[in-house]
LOVEXLO-530942 format. One record per residue: x, y, z of N, C-alpha, C, CB in turn. Coordinates in steps of 0.05 Angstrom, whole numbers, plus 5000, padded with zeros to 4 digits. Each point is the difference from the previous one (the first is absolute). Glycine has a CB too. Layout:
BEGIN
XYZXYZXYZXYZ
...
This chain:
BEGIN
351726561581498450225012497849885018501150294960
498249525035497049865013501749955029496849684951
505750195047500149875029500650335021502749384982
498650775006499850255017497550095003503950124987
494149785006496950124998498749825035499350034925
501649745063499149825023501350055032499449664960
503450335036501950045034498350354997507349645004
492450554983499050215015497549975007502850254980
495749605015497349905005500049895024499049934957
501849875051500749875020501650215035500449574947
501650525034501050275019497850175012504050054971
495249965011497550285014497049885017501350334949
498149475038497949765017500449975026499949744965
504650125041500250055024499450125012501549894993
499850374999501150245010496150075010506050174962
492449915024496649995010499549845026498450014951
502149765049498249775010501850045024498049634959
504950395044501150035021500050265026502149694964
497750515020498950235007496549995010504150184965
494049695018498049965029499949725016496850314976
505049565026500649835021500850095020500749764975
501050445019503349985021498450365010506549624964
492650425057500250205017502150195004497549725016
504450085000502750145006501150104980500749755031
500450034959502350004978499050084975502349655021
495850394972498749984967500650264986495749715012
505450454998500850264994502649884979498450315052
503449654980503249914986499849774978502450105048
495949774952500049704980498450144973499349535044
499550654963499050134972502850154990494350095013
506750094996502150144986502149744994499350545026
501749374991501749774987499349884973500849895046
496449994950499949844981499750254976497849505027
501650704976498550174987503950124983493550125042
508049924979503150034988501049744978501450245053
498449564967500749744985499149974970499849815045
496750344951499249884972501350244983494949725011
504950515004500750224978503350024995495350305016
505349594999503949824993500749864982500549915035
497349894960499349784990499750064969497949825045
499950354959499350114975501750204985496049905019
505250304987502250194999502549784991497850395041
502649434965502949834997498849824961501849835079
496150124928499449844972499450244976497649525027
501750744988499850254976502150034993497150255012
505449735001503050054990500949804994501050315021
498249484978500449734987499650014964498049775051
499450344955498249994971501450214976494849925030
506450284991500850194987502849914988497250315030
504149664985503149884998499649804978501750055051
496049754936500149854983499450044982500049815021
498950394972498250174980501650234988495649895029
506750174996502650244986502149794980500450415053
500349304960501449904986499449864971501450015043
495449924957499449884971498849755012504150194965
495649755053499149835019497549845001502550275018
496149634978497549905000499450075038500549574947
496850545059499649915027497749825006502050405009
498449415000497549835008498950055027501749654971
């Protein structure tokens, strides 16, 4: 659970820091990263889940 704590940490930092950098683009580079983490995150919830229906330990 911690390392999904961290890549969404990091995701969203970008996703900030690039958005007041980037004038032009900072729009599109925010929704991108902003899809990417909540993908990210959404894929390891059904991860957690899927291991937790079978008897699974999740780390």
């Amino acid at each position: 659970m911690s390392k999904i704590m961290i890549s969404q940490s990091i995701m969203w930092a970008a996703a900030i820091i690039v958005t007041a950098i980037s004038d032009e683009l900072g729009w599109l580079w925010l929704t991108i990263l902003a899809v990417m983490a909540l993908g990210a995150l959404r894929a390891e919830n059904h991860k957690a889940a899927t291991c937790l229906g079978h008897g699974l330990s999740s780390k």
